[in-house]
C-alpha positions as CSV (number, residue, x, y, z in Angstrom):
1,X,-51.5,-42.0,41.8
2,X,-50.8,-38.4,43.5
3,X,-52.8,-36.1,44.8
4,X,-53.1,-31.9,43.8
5,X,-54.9,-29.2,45.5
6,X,-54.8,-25.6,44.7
7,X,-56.8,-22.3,46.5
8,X,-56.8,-19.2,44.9
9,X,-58.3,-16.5,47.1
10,X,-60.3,-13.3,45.9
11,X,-61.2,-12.2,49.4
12,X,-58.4,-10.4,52.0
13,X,-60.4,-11.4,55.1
14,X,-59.2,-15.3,53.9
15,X,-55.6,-14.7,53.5
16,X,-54.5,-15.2,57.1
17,X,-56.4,-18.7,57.0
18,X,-54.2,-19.9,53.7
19,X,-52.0,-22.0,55.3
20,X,-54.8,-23.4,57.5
21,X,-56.9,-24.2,54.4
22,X,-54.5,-25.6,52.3
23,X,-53.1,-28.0,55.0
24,X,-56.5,-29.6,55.3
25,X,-56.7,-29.8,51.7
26,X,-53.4,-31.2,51.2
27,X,-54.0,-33.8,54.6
28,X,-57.1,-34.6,52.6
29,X,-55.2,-36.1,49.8
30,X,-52.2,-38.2,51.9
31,X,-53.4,-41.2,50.9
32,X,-52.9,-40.5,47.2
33,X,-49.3,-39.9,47.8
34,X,-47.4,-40.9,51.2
35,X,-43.7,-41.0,49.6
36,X,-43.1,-36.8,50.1
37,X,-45.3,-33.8,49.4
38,X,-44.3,-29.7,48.8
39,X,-46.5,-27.0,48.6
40,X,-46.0,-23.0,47.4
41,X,-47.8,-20.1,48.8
42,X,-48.0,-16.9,47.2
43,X,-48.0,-14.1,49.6
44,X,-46.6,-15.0,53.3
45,X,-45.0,-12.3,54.2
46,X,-42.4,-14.0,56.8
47,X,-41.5,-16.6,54.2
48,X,-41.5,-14.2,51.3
49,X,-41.4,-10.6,52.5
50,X,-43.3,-8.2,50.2
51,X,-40.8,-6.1,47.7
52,X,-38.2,-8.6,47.8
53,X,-36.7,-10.7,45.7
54,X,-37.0,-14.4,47.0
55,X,-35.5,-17.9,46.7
56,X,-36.4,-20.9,48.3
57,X,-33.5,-23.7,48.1
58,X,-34.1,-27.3,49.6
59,X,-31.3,-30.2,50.2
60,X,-28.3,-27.9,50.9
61,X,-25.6,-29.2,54.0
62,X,-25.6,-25.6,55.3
63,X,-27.0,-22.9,56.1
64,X,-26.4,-20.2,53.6
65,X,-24.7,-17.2,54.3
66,X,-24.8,-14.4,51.2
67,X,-23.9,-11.5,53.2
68,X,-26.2,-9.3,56.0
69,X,-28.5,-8.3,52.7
70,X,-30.1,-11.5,52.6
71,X,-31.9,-12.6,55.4
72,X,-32.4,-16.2,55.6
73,X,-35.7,-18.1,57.1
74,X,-35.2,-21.6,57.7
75,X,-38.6,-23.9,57.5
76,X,-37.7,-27.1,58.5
77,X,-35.1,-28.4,55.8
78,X,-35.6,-25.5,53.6
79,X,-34.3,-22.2,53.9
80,X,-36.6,-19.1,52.4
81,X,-33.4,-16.2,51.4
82,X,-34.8,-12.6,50.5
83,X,-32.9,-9.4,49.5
84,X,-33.9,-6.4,48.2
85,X,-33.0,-7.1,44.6
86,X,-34.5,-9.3,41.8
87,X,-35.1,-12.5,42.5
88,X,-33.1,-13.3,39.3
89,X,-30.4,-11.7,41.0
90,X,-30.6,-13.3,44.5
91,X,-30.6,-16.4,42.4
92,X,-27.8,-16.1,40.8
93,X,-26.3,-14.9,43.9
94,X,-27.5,-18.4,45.7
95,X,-26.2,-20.8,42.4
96,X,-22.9,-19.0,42.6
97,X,-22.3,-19.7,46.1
98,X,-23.8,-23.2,46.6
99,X,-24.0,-24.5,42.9
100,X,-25.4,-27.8,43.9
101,X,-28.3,-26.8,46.2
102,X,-31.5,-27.6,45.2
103,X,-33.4,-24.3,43.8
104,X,-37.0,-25.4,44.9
105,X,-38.6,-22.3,43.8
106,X,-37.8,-18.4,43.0
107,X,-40.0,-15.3,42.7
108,X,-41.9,-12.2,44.4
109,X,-43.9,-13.3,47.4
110,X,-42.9,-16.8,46.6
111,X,-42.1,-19.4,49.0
112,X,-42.0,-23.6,48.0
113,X,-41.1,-26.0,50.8
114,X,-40.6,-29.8,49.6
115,X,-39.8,-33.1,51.7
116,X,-39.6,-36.2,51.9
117,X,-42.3,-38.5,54.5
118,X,-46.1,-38.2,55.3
119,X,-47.6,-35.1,53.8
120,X,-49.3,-34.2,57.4
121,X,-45.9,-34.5,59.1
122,X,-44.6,-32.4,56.6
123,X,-46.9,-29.6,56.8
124,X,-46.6,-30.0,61.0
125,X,-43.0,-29.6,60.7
126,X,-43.1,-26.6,58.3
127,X,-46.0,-24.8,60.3
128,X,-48.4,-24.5,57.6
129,X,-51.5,-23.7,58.9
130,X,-50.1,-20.5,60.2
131,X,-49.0,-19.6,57.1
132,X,-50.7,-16.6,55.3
133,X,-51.4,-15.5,51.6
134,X,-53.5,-14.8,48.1
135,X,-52.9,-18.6,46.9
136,X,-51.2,-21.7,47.3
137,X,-50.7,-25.1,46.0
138,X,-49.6,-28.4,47.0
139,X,-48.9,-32.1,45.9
140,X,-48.8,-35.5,47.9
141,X,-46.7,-37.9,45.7
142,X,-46.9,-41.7,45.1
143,X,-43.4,-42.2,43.4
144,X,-43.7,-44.2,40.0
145,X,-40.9,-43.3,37.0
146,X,-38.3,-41.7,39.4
147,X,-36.9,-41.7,42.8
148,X,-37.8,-40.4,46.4
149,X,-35.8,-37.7,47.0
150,X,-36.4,-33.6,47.2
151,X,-35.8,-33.3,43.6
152,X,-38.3,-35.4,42.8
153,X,-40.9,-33.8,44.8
154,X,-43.9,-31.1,43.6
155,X,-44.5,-28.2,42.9
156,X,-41.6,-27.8,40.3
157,X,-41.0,-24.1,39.9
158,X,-38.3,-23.5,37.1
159,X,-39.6,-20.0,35.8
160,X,-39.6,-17.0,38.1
161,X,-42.8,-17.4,40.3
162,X,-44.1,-19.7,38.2
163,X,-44.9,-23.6,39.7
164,X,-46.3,-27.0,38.5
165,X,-47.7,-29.6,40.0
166,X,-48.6,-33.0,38.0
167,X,-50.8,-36.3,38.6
168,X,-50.5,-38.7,36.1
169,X,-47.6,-39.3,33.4
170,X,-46.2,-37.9,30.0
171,X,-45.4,-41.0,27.8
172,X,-42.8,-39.2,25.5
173,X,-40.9,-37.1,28.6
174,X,-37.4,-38.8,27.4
175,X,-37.7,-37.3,24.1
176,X,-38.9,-33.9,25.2
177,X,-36.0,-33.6,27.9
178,X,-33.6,-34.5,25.0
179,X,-35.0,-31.1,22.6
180,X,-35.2,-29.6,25.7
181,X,-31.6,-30.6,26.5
182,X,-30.5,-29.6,22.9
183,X,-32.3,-26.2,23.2
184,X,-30.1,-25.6,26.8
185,X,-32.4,-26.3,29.4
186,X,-30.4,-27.9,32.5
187,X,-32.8,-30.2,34.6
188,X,-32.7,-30.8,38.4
189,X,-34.6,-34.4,38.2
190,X,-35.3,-37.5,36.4
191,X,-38.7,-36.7,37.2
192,X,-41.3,-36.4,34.2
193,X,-43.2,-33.8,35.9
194,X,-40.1,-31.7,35.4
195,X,-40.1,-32.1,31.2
196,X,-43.7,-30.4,31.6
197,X,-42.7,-27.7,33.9
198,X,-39.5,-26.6,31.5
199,X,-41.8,-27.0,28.8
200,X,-43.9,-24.7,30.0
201,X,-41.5,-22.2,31.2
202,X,-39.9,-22.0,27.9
203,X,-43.6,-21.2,26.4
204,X,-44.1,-18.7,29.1
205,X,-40.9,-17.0,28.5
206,X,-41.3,-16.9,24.4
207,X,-44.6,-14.3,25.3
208,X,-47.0,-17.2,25.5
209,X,-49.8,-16.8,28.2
210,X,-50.6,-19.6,30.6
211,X,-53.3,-20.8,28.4
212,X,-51.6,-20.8,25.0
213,X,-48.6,-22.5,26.7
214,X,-51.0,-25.4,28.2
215,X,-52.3,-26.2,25.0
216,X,-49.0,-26.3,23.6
217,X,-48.4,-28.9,26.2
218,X,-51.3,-31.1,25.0
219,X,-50.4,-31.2,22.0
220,X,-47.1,-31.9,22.5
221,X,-47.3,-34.5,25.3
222,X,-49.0,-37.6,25.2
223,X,-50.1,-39.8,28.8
224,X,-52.9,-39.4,30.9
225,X,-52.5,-36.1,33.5
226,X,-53.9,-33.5,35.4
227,X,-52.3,-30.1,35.8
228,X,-52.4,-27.3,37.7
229,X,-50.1,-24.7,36.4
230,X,-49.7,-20.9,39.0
231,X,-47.6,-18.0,38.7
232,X,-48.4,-14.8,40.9
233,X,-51.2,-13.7,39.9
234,X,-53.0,-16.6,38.9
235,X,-53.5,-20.3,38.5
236,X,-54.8,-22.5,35.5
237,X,-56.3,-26.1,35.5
238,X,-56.1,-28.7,32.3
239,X,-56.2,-32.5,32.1
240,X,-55.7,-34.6,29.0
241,X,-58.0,-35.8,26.2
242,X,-59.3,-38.5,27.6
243,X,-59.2,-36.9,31.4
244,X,-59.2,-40.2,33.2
245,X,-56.8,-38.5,36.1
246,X,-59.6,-37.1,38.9
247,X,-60.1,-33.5,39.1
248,X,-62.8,-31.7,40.5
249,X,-62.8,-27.4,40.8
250,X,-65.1,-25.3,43.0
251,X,-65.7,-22.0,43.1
252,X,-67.6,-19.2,44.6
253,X,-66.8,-15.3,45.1
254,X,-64.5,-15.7,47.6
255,X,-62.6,-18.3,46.0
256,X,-61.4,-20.7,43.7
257,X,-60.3,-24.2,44.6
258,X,-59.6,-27.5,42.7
259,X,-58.2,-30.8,44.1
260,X,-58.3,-34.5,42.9
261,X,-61.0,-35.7,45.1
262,X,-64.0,-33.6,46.1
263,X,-63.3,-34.5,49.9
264,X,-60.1,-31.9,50.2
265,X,-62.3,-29.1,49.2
266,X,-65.4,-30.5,51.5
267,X,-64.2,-27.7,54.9
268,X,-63.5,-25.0,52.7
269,X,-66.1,-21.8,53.7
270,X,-69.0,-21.5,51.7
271,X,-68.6,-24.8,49.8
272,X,-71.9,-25.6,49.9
273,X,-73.2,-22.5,47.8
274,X,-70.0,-23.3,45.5
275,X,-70.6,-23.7,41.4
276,X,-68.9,-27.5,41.4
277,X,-68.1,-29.3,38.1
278,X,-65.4,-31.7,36.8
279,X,-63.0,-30.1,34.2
280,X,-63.6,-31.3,30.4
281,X,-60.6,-32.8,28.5
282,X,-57.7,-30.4,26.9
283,X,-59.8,-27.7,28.2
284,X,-58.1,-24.6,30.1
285,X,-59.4,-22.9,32.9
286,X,-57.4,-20.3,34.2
287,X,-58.3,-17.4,37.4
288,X,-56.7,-13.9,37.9
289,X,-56.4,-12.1,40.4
């Protein structure tokens, strides 16, 4: 049992309450999860400064140092580096110097913190309800198939701004990873989530769109999950054919919001003029901005 909530914003005047939101959300949903928790937000612009390339990287014994181009933010154990460059570039920059930090998430206006503990001291310790931004995401984990650690935690982010988060499980992960493996993909974590999340990328990056690439997924995989799948732009929901993972999305004109229990979206503004339903199975909803 874990826990997944996700806000996607459509109106300015809500981005400097982001963080805010999305704490309460994610508070909401400790209980689902108390082993470690992470969240991304799309847009802070201290954590990911706009027109820069950005990499967040998580479970490194230093501080890293790549030169007075990249400035370095560091949010409790993770540090947030951004250059002006690609964020491809600043990546490789980052896996040359430190090749066995942990690369918790890359991409424009893209910052991912991760940790291990109680998802409300986590999002204390990083500050999160100061945060700002266009959308976020976030994941409180009750470790099943693989161990406790940073690796292990959600949102998995393994394609450039894109980022995963996962309750349930995939029955046939060890046979994916091993195509997967075959194919060249290099993987960070025992963690089934992660199978989904390269699978996914490699769809994305063949030309796929987010929803073609999720219904690749279901009918590839097979276990009982719900997803929520964002890049930059926007965010896309699905849950399995027989959907017996919780999910439950609301939405108005000033925003879009799903979570596993109703109860992390009850203080969001205007919820109670939202349109609320309960996603069918294997079917994709996705938001743009």
């Amino acid at each position: 049992m874990c826990g997944i909530v996700g806000l996607h914003l459509r109106t300015p005047e809500l981005y400097p309450r982001l963080g805010e939101l999305l704490a309460a959300m994610l508070g909401e949903m400790s209980d689902r999860g108390a082993d470690s928790a992470g969240i991304a937000v799309y847009g802070d612009p201290e954590w990911s400064p706009y027109g820069q390339g950005c990499v967040s990287v998580t479970d490194v014994a230093e501080r890293p140092d790549l030169g007075p181009d990249v400035d370095v933010v560091q949010v409790d154990s993770t540090y947030l580096l951004s250059a002006d460059m690609e964020s491809e570039e600043l990546l490789d920059l980052v896996r040359a110097a430190y090749p066995t930090a942990l690369i918790s998430g890359f991409g424009a206006d893209l910052a991912v913190l991760k940790g291990v503990g109680h998802p409300r001291s986590l999002t204390d310790a990083w500050g999160l309800a100061k945060a700002q931004g266009w959308q976020g995401v976030g994941h409180t984990r009750m470790a099943t198939e693989s161990a406790v650690t940073p690796s292990g935690c959600h949102p998995y982010t393994v394609g450039p701004g894109q980022c995963l988060v996962h309750n349930g499980s995939f029955a046939n992960h060890a046979t994916i990873r091993r195509e997967l493996r075959r194919a060249g993909v290099v993987f960070d974590s025992e963690n089934d989530t992660e199978v989904g999340a390269r699978f996914v990328a490699e769809q994305l990056a063949a030309g796929r769109d987010v929803a073609t690439a999720l219904k690749e997924l279901c009918a590839t995989f097979d276990g009982f999950y719900t997803l929520l799948v964002s890049d930059h732009d926007s965010f896309a929901v699905v849950r399995d054919a027989i959907a017996c993972k919780p999910a439950v999305i609301a939405e108005t004109a000033d925003w879009v919001a799903m979570a596993s229990e109703y109860r992390a979206l009850a203080g969001l503004p205007g919820v109670e003029q939202a349109r609320i339903w309960e996603p069918e199975p294997e079917v994709v909803y996705a938001w743009t901005r």
